[in-house]
N, CA, C and O atoms as a DFTB+ gen file, in Angstrom:
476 C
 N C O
     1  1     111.200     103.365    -170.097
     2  2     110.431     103.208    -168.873
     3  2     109.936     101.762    -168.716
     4  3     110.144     101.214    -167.633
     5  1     109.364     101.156    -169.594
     6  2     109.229     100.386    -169.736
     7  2     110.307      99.132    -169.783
     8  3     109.650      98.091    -169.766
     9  1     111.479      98.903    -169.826
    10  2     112.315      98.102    -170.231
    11  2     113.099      98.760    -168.300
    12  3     114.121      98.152    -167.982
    13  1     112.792      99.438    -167.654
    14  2     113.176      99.549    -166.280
    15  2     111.920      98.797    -165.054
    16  3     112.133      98.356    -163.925
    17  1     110.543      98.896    -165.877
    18  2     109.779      98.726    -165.034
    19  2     109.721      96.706    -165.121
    20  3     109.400      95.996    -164.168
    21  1     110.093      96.240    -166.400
    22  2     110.619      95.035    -165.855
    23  2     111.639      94.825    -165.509
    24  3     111.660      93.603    -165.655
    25  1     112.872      95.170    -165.016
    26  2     113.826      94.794    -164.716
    27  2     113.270      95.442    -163.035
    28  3     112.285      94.832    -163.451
    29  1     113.080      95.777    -162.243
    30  2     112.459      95.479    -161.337
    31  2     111.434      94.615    -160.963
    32  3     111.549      94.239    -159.797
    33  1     110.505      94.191    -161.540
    34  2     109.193      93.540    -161.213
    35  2     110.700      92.049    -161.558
    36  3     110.825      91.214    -160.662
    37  1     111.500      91.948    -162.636
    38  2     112.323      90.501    -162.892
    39  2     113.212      90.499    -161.070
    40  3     113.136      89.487    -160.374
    41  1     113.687      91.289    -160.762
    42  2     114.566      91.449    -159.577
    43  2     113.664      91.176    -158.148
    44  3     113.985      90.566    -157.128
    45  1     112.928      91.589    -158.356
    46  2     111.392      91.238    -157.362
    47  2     111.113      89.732    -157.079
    48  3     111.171      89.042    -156.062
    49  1     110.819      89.520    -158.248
    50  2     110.605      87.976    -157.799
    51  2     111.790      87.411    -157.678
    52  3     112.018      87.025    -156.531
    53  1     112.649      87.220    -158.472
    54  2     114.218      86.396    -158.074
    55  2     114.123      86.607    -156.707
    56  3     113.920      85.597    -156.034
    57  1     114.210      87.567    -156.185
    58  2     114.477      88.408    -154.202
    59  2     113.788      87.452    -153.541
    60  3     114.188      86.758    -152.606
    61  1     112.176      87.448    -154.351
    62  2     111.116      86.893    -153.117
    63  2     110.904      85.549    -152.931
    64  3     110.680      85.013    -151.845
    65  1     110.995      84.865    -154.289
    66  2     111.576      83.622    -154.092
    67  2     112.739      82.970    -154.120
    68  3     112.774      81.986    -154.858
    69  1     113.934      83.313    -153.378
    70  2     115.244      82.963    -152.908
    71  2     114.552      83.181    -151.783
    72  3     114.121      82.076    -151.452
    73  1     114.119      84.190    -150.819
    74  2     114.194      84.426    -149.754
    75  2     112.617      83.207    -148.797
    76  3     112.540      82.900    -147.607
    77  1     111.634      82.833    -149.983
    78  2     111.150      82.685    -149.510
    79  2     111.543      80.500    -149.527
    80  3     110.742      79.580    -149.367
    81  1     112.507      80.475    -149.694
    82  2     112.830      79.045    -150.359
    83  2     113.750      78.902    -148.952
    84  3     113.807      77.744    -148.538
    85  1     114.427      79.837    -148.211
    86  2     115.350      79.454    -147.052
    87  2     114.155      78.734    -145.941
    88  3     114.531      77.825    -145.201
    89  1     113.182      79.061    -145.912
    90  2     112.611      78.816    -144.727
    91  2     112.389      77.130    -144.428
    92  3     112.275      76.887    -143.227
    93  1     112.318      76.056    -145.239
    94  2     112.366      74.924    -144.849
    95  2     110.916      74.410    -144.496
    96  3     109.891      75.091    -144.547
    97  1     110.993      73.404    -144.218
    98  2     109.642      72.143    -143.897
    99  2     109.163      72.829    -142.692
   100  3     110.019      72.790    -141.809
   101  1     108.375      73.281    -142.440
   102  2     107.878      73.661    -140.850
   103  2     107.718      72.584    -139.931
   104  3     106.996      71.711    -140.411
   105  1     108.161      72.309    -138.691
   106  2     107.297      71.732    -137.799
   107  2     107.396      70.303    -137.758
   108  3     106.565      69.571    -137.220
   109  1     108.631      69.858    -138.451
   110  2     108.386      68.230    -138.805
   111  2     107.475      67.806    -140.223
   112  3     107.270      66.635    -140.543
   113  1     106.905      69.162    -141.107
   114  2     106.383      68.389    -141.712
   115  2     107.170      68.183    -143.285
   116  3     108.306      68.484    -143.654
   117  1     106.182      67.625    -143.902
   118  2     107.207      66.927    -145.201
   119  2     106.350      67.131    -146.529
   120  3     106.551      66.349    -147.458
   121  1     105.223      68.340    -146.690
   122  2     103.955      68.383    -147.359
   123  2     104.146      68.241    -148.927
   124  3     103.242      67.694    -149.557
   125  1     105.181      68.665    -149.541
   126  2     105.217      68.259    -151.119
   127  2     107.202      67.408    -151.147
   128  3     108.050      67.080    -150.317
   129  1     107.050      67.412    -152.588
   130  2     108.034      67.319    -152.581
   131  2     109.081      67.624    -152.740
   132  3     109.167      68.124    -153.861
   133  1     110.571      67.615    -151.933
   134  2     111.640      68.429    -151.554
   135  2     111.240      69.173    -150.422
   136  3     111.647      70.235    -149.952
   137  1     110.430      68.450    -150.117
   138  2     110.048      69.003    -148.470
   139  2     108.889      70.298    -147.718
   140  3     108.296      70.258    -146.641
   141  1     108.898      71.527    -148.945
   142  2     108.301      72.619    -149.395
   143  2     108.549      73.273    -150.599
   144  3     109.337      72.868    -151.452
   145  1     107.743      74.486    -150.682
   146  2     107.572      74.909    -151.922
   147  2     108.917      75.967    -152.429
   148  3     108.872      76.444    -153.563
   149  1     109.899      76.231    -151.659
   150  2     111.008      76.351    -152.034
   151  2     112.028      74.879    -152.682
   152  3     113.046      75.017    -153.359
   153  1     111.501      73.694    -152.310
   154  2     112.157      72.554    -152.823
   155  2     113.739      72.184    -152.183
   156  3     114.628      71.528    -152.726
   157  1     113.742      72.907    -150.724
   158  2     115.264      73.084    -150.037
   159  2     115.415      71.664    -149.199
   160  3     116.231      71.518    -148.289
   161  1     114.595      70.750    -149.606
   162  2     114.777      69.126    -148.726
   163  2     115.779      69.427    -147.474
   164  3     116.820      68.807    -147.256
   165  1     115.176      70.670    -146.573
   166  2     115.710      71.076    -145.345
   167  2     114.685      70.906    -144.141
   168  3     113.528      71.303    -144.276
   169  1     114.970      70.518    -143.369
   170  2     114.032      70.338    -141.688
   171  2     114.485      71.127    -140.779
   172  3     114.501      71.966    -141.680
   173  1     114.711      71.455    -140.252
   174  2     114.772      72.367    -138.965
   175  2     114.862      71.603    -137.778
   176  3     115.274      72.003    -136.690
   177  1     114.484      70.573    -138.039
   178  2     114.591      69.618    -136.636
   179  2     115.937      69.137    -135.953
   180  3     117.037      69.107    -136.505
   181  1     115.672      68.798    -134.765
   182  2     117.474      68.809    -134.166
   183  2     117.265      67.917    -133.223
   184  3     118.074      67.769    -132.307
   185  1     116.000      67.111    -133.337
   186  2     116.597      66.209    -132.677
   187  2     117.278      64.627    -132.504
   188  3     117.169      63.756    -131.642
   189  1     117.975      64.732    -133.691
   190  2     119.255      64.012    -134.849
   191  2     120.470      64.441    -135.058
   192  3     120.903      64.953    -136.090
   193  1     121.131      64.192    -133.883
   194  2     122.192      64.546    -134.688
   195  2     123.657      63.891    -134.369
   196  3     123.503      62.745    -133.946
   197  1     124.892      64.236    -134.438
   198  2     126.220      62.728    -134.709
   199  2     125.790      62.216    -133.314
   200  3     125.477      61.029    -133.229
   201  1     125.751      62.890    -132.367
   202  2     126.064      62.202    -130.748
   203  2     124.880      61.092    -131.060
   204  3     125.391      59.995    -130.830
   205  1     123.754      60.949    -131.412
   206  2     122.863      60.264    -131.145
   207  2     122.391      59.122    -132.365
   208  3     121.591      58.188    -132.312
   209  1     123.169      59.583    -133.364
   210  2     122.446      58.842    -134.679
   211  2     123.025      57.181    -134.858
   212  3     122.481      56.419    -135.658
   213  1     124.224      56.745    -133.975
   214  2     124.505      55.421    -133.824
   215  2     123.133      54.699    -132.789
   216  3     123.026      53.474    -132.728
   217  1     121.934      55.834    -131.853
   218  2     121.335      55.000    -131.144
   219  2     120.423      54.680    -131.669
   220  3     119.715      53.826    -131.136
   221  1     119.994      55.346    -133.180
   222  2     118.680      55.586    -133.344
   223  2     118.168      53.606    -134.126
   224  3     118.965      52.756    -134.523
   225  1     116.696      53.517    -134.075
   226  2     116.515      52.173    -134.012
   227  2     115.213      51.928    -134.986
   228  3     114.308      52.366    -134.276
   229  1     114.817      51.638    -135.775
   230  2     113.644      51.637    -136.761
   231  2     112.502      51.538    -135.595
   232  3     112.454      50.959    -134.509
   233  1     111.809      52.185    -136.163
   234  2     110.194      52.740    -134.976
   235  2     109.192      51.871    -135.676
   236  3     108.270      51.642    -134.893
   237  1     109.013      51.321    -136.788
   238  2     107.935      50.181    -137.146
   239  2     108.149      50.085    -138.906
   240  3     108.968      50.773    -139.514
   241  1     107.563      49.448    -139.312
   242  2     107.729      48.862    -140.754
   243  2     106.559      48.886    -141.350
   244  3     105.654      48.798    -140.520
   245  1     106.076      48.992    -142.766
   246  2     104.620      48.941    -143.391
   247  2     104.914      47.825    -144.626
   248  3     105.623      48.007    -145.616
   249  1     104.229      46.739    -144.301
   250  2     104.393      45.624    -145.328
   251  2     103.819      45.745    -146.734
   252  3     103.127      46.741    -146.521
   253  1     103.673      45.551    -147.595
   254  2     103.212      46.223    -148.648
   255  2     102.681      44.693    -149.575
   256  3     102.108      44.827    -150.656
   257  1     102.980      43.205    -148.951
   258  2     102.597      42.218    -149.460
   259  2     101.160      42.133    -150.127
   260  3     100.940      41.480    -151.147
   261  1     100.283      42.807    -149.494
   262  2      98.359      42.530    -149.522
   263  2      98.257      43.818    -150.625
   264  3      97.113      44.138    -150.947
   265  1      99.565      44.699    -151.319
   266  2      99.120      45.442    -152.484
   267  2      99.206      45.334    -153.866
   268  3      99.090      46.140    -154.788
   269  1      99.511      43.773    -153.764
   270  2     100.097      43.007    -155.115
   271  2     101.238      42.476    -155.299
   272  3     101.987      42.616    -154.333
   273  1     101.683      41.892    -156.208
   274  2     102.829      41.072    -155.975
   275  2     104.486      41.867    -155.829
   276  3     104.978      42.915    -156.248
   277  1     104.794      41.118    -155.291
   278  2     106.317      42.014    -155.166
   279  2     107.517      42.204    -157.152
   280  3     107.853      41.334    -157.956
   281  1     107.634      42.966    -157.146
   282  2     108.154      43.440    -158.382
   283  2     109.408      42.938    -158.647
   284  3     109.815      42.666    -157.518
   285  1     110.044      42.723    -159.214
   286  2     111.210      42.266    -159.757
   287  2     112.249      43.527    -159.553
   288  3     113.391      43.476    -160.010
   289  1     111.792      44.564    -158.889
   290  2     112.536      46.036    -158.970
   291  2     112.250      46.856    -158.223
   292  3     111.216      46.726    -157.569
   293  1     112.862      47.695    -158.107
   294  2     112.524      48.569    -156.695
   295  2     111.704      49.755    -156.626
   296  3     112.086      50.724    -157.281
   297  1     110.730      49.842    -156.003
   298  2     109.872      50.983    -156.316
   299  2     110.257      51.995    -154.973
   300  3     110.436      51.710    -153.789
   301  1     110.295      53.109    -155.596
   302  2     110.585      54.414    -154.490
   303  2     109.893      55.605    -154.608
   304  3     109.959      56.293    -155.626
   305  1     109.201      55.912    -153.589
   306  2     108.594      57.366    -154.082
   307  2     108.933      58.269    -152.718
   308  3     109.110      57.809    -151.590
   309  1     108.975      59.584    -153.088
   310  2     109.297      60.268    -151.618
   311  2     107.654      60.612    -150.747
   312  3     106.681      61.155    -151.270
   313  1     107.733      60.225    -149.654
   314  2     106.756      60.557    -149.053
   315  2     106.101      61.946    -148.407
   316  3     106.734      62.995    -148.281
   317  1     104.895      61.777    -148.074
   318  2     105.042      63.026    -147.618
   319  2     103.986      63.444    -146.454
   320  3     102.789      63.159    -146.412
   321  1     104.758      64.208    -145.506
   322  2     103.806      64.279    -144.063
   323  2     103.256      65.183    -143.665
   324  3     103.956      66.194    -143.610
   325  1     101.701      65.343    -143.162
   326  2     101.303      66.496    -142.946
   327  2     100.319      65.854    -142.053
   328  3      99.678      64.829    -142.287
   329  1     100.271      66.925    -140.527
   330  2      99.890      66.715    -139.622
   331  2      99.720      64.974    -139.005
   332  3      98.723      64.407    -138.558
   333  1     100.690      64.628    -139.144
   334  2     101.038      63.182    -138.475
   335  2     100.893      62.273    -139.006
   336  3     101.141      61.207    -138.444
   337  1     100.277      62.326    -140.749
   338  2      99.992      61.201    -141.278
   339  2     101.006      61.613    -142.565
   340  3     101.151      62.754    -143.004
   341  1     101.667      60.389    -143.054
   342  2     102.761      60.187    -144.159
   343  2     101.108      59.572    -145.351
   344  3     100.001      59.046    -145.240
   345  1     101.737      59.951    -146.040
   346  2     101.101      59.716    -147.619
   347  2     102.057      58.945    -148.721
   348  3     103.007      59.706    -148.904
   349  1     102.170      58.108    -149.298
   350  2     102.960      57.434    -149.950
   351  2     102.284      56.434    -151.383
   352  3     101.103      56.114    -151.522
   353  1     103.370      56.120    -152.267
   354  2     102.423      55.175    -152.570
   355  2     102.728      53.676    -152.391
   356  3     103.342      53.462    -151.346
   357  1     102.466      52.582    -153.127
   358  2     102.892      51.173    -152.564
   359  2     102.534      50.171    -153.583
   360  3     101.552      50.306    -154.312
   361  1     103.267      49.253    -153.626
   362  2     102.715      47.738    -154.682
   363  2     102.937      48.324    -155.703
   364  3     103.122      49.536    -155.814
   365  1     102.943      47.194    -156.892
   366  2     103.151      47.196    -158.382
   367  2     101.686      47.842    -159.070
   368  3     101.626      48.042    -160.283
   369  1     100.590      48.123    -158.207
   370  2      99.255      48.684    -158.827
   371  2      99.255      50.490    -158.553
   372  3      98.363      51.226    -158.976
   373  1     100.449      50.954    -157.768
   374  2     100.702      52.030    -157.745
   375  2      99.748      52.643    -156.838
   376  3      99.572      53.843    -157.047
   377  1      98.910      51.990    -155.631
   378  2      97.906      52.564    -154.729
   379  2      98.549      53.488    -153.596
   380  3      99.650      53.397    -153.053
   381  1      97.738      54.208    -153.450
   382  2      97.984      55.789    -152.458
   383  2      97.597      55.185    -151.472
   384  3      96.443      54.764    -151.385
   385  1      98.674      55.000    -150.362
   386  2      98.077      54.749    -148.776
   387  2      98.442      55.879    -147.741
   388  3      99.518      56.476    -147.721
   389  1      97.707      56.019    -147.146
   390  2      98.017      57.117    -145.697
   391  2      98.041      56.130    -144.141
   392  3      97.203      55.421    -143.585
   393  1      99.647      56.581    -143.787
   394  2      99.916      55.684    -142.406
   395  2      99.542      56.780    -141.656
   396  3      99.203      57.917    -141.983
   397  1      99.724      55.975    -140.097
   398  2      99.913      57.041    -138.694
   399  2     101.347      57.315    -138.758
   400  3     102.131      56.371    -138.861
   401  1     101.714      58.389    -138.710
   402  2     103.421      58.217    -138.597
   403  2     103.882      57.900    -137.235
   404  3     105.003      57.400    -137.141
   405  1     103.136      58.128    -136.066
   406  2     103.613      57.295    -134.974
   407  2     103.554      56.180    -134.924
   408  3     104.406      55.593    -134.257
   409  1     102.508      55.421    -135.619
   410  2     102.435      53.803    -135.477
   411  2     103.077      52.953    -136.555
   412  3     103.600      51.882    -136.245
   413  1     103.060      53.351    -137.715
   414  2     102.899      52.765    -139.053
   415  2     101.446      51.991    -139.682
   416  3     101.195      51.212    -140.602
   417  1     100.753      52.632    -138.713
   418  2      99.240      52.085    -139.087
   419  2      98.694      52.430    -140.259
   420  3      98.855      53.570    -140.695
   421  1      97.751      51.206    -141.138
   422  2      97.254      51.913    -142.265
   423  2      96.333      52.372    -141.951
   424  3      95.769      51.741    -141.057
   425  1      95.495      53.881    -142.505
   426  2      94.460      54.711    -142.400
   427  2      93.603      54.020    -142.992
   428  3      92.792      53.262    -142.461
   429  1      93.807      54.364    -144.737
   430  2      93.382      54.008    -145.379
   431  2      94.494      53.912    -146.707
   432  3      95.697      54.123    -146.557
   433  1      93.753      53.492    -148.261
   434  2      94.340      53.374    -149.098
   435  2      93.310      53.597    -150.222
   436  3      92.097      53.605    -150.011
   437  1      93.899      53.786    -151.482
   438  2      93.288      53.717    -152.858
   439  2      93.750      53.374    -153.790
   440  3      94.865      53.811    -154.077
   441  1      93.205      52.614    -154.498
   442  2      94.031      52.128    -155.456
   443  2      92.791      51.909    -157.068
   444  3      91.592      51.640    -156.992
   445  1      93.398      52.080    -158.041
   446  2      92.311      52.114    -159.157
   447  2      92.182      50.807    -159.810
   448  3      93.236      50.194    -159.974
   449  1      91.287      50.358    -160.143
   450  2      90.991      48.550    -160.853
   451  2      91.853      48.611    -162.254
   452  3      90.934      48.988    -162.982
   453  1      92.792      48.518    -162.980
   454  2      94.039      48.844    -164.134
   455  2      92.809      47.489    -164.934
   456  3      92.142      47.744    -165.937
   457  1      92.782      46.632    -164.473
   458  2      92.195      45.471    -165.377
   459  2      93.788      44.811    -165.746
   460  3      94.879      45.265    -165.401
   461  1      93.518      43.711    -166.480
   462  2      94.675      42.661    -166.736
   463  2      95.560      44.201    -167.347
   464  3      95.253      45.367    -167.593
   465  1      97.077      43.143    -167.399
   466  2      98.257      44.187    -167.769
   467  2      98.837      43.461    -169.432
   468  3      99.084      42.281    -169.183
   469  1      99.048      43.668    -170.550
   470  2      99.283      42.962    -171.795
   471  2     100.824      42.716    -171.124
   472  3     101.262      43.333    -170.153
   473  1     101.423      41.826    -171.765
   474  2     102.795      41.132    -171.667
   475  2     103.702      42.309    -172.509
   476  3     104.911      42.154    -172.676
């Protein structure tokens, strides 16, 4: 009985999270990472696609000069959007900034005092 009553409760969840992993980013948004908590880096959005993606044109830029010096290497983190503001981080001090995603405006930012770095 026992060795049936987990093999249901194991089949249960496999079910509920497959099913609950199709649903995608809601709404444009981008809240963890891989997009949601299924991790399906899927959008729903449509309004991208072949006919139009030769017109599309960068909408603004966020300079990142005033967060410390530029690195010898490339820093990348995936961002992430919820209710119109992108969250990211930036500079070699690793500070958390929040833009407007319509403007590229900075909100705000945080960043922690590290003190000198040893060689």
């Amino acid at each position: 009985m026992t060795n049936i009553l987990i093999r249901i409760l194991f089949l249960q969840c496999l079910f509920s999270s497959s099913a609950f992993a199709q649903y995608g980013a809601p709404d444009g948004q981008w809240p963890t990472y891989g997009g949601d908590l299924g991790h399906t880096r899927y959008s729903a959005l449509d309004q991208i696609d072949a006919s139009n993606f030769s017109d599309l044109e960068v909408a603004w830029r966020f300079k990142t000069d005033n967060l410390g010096p530029s690195p010898e290497y490339r820093l990348q983190a995936t961002p992430l959007m919820v209710d119109g503001t992108i969250y990211t981080t930036a500079g070699t001090r690793r500070a958390v900034v929040a833009l407007d995603a319509q403007t590229g405006e900075l909100l705000w930012k945080f960043g922690i005092d590290e003190g000198e770095r040893g060689a």
